[in-house]
N, C-alpha and C positions, 0 to 999 in steps of 0.2 A: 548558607541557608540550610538550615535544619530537615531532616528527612519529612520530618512530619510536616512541615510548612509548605515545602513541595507535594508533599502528598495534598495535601489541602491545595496548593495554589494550579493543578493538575484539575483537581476534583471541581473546582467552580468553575475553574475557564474551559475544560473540559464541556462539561454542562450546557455552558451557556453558549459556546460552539457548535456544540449537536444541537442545541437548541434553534439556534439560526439556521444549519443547512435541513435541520426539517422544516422549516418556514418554507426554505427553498422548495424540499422535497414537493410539498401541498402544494406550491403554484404550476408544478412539472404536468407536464402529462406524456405519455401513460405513468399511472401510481408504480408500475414496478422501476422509475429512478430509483423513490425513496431511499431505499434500501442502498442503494450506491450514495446516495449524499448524508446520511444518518451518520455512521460513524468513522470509517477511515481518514476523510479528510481533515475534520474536526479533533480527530487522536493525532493526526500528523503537526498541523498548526499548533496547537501547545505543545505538543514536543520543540517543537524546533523553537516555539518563543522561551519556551522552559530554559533550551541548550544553550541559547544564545545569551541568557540575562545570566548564566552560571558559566558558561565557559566561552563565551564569543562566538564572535561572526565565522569561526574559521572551522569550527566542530560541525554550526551549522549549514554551513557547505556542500560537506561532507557526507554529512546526514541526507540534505536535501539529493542530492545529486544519487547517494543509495537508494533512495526514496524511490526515485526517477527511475531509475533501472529495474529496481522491480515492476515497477509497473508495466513496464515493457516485460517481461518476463513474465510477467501474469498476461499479459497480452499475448504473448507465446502459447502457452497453457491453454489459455479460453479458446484460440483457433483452432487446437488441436484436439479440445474436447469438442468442441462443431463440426471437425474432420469425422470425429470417432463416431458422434451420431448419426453423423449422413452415411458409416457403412455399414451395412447389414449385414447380421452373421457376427458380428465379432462380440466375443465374449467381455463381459461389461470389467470382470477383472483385467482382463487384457487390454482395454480401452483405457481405464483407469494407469493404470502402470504406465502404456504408454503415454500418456497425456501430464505424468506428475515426469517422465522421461525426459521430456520436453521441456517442463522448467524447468529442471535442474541443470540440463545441456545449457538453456538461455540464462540461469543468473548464475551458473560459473562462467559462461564468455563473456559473460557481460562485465562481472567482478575481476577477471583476468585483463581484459579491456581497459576498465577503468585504472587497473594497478600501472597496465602499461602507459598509461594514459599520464599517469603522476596523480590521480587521487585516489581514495582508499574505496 
């Protein structure tokens, strides 16, 4: 498949992915889902349908299961930015640092894990 044809086949099914989990977004409430179902999951899903019609089920996997683990790792992160804000006094650069500290500690164990693990 041609670069440009995936760019195109990206760009409609893209679209009409985010098109849907904003359907979603509008029956959620409170409105600040939205913004969680708008784009990541819908750039994930054509990714992975993209990987899978170009290089098989086995890339997709892979994908998916890195997928996975960041989000645990951004789950890392967000607690530790809820940590930062419930302490007072602490300087917001310092807050900050620590908190990007935190996912970085979680998706190298995580990525270390999985290696030992047997996938990538």
């Amino acid at each position: 498949m041609s670069l440009a044809l995936q760019l195109m086949v990206r760009f409609l099914l893209g679209g009409a992915i985010v098109s849907c989990f904003a359907l979603l977004a509008e029956a959620l409430k409170p409105k600040t889902f939205a913004g969680l179902f708008s784009g990541a999951p819908s750039v994930a899903v054509v990714s992975l349908a993209l990987t899978g019609s170009l290089h098989g089920v086995q890339l997709v996997a892979i994908e998916a299961r890195a997928m996975a683990l960041g989000a645990v790792a951004l789950l890392a992160y967000s607690a530790a930015c809820v940590a930062s804000v419930r302490k007072p006094g602490l300087p917001v650069w310092l807050a900050a640092g620590l908190c990007w500290a935190v996912w970085l500690f979680a998706a190298l164990a995580l990525r270390a894990w999985a290696l030992a693990w047997g996938g990538a």
